[in-house]
Backbone as a chain_set.jsonl record, in Angstrom:
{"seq": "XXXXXXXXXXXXXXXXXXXXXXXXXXXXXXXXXXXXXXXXXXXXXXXXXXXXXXXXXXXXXXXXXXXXXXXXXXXXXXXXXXXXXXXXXXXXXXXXXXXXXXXXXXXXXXXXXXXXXXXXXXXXXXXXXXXX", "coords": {"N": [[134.676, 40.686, 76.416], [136.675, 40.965, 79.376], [136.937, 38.901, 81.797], [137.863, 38.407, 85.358], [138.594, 36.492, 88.085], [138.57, 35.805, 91.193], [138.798, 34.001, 94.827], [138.362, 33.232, 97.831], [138.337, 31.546, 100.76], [136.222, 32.496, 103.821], [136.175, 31.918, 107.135], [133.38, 32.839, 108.569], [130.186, 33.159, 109.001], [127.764, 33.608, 105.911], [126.385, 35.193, 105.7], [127.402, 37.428, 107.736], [129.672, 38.324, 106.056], [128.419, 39.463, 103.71], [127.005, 41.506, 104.745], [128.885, 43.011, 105.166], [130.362, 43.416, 103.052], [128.761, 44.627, 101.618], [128.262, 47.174, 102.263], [129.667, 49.766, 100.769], [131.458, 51.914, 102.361], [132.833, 49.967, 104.123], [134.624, 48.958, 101.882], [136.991, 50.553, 101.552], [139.129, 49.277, 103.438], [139.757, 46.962, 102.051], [140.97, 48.197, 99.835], [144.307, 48.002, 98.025], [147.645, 49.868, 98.814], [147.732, 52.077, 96.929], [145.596, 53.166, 96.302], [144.253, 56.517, 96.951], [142.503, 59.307, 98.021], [140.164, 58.334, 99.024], [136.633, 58.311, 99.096], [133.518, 57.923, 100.392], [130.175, 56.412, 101.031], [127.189, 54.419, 101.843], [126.159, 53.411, 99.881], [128.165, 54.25, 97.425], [131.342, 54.912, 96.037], [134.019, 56.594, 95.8], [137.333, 57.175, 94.248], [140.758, 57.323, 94.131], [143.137, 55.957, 91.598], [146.484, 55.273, 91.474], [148.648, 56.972, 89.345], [147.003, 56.065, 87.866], [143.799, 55.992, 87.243], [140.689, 58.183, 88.1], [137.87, 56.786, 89.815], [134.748, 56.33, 90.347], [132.094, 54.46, 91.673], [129.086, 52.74, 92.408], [126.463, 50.297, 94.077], [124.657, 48.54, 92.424], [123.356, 46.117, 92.345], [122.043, 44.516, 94.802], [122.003, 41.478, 96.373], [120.59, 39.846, 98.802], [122.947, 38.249, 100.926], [123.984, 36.617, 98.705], [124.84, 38.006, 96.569], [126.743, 40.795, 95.36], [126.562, 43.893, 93.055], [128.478, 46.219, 91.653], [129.096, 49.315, 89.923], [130.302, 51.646, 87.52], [129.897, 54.828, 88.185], [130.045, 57.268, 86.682], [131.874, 58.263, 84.075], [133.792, 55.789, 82.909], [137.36, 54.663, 82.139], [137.122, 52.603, 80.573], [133.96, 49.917, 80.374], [133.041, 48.323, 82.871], [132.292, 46.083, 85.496], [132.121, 45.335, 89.057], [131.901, 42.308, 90.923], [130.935, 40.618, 93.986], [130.657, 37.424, 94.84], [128.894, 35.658, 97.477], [129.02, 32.284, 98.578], [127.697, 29.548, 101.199], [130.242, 27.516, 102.266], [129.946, 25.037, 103.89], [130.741, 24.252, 105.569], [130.398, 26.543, 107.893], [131.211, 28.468, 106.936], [132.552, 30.999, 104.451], [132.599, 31.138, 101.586], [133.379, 33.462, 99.217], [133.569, 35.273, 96.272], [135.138, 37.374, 94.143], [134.342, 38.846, 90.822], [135.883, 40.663, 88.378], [134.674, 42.408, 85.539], [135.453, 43.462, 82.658], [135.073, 45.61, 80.042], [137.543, 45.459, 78.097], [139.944, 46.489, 74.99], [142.621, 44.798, 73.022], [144.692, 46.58, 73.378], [144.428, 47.774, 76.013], [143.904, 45.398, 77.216], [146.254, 43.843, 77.406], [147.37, 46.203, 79.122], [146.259, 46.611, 81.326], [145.22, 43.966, 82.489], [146.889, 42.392, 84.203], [147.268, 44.208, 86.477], [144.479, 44.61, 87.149], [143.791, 41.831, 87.802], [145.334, 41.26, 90.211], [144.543, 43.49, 92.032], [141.93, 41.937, 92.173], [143.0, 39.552, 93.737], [144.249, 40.77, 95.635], [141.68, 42.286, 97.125], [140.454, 40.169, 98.017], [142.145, 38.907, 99.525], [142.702, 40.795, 101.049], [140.168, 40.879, 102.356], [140.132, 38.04, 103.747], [142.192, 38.22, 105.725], [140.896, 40.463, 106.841], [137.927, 39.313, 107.917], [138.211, 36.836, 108.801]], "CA": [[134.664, 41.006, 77.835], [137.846, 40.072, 79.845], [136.15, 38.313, 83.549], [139.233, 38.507, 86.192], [138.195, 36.184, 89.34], [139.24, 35.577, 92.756], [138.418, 33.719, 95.375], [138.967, 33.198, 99.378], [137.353, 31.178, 101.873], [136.626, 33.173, 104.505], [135.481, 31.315, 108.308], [132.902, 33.857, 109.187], [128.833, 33.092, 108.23], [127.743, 34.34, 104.775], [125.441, 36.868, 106.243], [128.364, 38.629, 107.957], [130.41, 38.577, 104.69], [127.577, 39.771, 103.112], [126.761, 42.691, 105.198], [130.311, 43.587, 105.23], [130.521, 43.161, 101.445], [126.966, 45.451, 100.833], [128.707, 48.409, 102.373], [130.992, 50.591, 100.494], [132.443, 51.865, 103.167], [133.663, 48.843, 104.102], [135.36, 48.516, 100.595], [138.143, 51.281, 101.478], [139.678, 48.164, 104.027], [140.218, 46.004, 100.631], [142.037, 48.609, 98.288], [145.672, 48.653, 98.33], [148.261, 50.943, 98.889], [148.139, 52.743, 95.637], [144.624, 53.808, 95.824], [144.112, 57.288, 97.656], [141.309, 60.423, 97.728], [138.889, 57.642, 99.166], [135.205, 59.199, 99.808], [132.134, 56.375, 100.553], [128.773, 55.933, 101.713], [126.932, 52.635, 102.526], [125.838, 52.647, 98.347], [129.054, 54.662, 96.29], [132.414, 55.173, 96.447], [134.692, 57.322, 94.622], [138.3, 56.975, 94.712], [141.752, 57.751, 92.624], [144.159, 54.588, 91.465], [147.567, 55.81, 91.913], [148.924, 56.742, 88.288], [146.345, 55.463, 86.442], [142.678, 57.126, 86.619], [139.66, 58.238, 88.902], [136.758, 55.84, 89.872], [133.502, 56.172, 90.944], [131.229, 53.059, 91.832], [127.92, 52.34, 93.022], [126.305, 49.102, 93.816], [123.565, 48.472, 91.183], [122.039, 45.439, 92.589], [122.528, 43.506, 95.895], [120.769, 39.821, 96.441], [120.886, 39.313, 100.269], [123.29, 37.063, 101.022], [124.593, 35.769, 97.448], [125.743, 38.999, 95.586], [126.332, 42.816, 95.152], [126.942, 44.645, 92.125], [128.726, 47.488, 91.406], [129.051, 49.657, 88.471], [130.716, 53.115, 87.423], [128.254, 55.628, 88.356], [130.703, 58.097, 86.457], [132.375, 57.981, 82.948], [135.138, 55.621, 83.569], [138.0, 54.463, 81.365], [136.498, 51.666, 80.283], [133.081, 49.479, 81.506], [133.454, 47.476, 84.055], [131.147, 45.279, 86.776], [132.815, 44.336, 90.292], [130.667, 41.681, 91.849], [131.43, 39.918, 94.749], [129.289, 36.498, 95.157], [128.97, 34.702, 99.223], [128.019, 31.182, 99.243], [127.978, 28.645, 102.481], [130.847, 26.358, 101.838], [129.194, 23.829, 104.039], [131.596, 24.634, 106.833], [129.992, 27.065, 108.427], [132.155, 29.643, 106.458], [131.765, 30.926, 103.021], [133.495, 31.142, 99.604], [133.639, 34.784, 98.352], [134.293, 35.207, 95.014], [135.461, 38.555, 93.322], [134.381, 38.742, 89.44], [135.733, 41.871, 87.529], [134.119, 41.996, 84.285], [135.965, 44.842, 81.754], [135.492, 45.521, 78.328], [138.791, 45.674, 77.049], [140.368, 46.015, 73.705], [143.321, 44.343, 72.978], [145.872, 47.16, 74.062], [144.214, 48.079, 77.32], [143.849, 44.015, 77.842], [147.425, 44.144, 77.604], [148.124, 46.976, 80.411], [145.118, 46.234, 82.639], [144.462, 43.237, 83.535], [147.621, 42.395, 85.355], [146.773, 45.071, 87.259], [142.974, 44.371, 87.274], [143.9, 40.688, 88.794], [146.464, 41.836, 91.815], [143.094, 44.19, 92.667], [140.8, 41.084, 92.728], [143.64, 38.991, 94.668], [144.444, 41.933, 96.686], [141.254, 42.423, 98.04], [140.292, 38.727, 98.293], [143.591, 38.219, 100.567], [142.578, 41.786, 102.915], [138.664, 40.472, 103.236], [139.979, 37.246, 104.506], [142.456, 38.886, 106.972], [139.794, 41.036, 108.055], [136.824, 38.59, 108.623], [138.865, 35.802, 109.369]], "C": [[135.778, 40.215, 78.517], [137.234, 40.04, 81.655], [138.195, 37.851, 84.1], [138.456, 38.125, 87.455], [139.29, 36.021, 90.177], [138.714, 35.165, 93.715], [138.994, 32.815, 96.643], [137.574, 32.486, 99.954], [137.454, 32.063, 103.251], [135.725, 32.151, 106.025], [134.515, 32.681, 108.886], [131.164, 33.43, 108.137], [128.733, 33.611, 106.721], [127.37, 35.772, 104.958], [126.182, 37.675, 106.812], [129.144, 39.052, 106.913], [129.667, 39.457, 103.856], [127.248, 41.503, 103.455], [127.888, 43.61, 105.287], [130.733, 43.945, 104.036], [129.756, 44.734, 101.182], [127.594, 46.49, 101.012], [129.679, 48.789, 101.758], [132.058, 51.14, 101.469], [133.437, 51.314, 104.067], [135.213, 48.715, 103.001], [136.888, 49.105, 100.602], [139.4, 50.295, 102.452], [140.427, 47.045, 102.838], [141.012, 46.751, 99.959], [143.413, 48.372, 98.786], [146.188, 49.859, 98.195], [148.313, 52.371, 97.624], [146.424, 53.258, 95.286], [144.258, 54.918, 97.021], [142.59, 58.31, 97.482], [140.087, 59.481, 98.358], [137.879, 58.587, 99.506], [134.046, 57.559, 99.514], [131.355, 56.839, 101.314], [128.33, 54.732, 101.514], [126.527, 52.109, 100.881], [127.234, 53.025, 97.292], [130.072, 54.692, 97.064], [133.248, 55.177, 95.256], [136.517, 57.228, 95.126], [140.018, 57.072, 93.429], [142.737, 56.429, 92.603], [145.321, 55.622, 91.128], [148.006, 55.627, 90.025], [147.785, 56.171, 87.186], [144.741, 56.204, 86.322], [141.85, 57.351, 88.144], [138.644, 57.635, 88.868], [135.724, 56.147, 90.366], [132.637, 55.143, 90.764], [129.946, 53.418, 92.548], [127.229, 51.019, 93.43], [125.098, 49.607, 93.313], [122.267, 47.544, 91.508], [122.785, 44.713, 93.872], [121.209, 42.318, 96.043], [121.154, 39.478, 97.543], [121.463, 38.282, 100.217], [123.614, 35.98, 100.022], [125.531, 36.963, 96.776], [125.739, 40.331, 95.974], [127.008, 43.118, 94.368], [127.476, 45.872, 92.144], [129.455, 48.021, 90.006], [129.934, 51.28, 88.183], [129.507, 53.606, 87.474], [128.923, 56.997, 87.873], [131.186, 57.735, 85.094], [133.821, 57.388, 83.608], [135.953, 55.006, 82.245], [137.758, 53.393, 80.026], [134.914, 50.892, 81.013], [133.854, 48.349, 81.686], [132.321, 47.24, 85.126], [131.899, 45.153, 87.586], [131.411, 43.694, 90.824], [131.135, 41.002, 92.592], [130.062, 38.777, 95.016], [129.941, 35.896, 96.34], [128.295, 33.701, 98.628], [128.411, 30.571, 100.271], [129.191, 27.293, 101.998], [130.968, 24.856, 102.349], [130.178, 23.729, 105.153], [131.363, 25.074, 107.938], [130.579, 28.725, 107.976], [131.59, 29.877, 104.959], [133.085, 31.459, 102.172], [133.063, 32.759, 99.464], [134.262, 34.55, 96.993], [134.547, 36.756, 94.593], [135.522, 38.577, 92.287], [134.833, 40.052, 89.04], [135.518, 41.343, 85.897], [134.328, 43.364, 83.52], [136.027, 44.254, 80.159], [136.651, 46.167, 77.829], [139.293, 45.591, 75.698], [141.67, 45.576, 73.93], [144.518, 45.081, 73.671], [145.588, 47.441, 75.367], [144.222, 46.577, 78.076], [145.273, 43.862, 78.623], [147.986, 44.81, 78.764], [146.865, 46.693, 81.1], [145.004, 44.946, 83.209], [145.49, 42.077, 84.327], [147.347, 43.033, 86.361], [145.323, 44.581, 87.923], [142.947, 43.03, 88.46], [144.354, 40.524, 90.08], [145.192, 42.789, 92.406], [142.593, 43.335, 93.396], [141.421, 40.311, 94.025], [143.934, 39.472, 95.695], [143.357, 41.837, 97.769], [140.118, 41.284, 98.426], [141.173, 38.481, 99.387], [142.706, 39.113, 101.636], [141.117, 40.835, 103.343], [139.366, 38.876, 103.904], [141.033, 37.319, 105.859], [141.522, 39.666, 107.935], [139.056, 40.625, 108.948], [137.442, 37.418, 109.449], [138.874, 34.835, 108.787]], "O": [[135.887, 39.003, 78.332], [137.172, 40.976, 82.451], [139.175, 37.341, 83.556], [137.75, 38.971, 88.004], [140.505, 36.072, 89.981], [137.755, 35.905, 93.931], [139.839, 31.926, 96.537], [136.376, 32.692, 99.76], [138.55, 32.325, 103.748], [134.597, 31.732, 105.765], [135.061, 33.482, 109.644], [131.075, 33.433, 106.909], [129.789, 34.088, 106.304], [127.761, 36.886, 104.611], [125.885, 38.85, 106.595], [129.324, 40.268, 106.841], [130.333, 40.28, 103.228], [127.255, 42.441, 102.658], [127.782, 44.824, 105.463], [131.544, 44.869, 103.974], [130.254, 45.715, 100.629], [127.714, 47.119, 99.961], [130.748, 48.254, 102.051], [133.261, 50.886, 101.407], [134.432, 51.814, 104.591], [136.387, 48.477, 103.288], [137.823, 48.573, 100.004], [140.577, 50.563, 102.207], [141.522, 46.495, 102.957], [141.903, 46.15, 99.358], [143.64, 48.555, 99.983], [145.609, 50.81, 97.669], [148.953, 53.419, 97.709], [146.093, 53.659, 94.17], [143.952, 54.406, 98.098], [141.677, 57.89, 96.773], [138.96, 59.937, 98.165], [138.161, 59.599, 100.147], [133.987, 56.62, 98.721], [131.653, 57.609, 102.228], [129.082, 53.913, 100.986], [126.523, 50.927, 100.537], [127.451, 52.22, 96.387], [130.077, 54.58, 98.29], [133.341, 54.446, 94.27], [136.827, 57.223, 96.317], [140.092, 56.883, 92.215], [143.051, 55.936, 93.686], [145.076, 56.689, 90.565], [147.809, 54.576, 89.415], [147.87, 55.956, 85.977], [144.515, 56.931, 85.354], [142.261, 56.817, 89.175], [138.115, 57.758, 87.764], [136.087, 56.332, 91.527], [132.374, 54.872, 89.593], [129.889, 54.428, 93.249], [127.786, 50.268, 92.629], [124.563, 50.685, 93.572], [121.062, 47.693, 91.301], [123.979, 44.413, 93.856], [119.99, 42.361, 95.873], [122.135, 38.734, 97.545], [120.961, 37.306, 99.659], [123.575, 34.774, 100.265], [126.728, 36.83, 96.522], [124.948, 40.898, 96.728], [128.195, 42.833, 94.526], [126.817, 46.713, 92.755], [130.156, 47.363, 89.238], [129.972, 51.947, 89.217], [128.43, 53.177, 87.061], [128.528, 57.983, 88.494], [130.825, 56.582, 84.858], [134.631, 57.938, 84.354], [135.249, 54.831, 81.25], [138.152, 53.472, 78.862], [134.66, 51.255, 82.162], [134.75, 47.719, 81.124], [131.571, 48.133, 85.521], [132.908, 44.696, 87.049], [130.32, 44.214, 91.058], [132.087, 40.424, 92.067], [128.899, 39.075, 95.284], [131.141, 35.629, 96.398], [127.175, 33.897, 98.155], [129.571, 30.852, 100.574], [128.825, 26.262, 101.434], [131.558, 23.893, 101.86], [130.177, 22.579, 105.592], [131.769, 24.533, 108.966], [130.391, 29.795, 108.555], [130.654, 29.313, 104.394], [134.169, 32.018, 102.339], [131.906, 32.886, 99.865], [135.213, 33.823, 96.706], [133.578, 37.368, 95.043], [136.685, 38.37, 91.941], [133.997, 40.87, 89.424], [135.96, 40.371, 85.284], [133.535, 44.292, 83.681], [136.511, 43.341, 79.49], [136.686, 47.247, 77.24], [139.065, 44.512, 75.151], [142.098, 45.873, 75.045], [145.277, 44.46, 74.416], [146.588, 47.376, 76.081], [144.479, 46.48, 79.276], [145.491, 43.786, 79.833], [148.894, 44.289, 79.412], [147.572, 46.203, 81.981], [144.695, 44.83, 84.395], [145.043, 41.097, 84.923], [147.133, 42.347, 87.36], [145.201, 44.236, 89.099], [142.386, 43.047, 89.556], [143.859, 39.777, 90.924], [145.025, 42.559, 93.604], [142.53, 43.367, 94.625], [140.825, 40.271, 95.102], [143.944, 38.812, 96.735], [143.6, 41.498, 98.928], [139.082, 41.54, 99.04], [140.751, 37.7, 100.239], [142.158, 38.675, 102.647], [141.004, 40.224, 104.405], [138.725, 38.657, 104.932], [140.812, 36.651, 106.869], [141.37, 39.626, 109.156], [139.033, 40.942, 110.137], [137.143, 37.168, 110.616], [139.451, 33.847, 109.241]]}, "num_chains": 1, "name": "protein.A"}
């Protein structure tokens, strides 16, 4: 399993991060430029990566205010988890983290997870432009 993190402090409670996080439709604010066709509701979201394949997600499990899972809810190229974990960083702000978790073999390791990492960093950088 190749785990690809990321992580931003963001000044904004957990519980707003959180609620902001839970929604998919939120999530279309985080992709970059290179991902188009977006479609979302508050649990899935389907969407095309520019050159490379079509996605569909769901979240799987959310834990108020610590995590939310999401999973292909579609045959996708490979598996893959995105989870984003909130904790309080004792600030009054909170730590986000972004885990992707892909089973790769050695040649897809190879072309993905450059890619895979500029994702997590990507939309680690927009959520802390967004929230603040």
């Amino acid at each position: 399993m190749t785990i690809i993190e990321s992580a931003v402090e963001v000044n904004k409670p957990v519980n707003e991060v959180y609620v902001f996080l839970s929604n998919m439709n939120n999530h279309q604010q985080l992709m970059p430029e290179n991902i188009y066709n977006w479609e979302s509701t508050e649990d899935d979201a389907r969407f095309t990566i520019q050159n490379m394949a079509k996605l569909a997600l769901k979240i799987s499990n959310r834990i108020e205010n610590k995590e939310i899972i999401a999973i292909p809810s579609e045959k996708a190229p490979f598996d893959l988890e995105l989870k984003w974990t909130v904790e309080d960083n004792g600030n009054g702000g909170t730590t986000a983290k972004h885990i992707i978790s892909a089973d790769l073999n050695m040649m897809m390791k190879m072309l993905a997870s450059g890619p895979l990492q500029k994702l997590a960093d990507h939309q680690t950088e927009k959520l802390k432009e967004i929230l603040g």
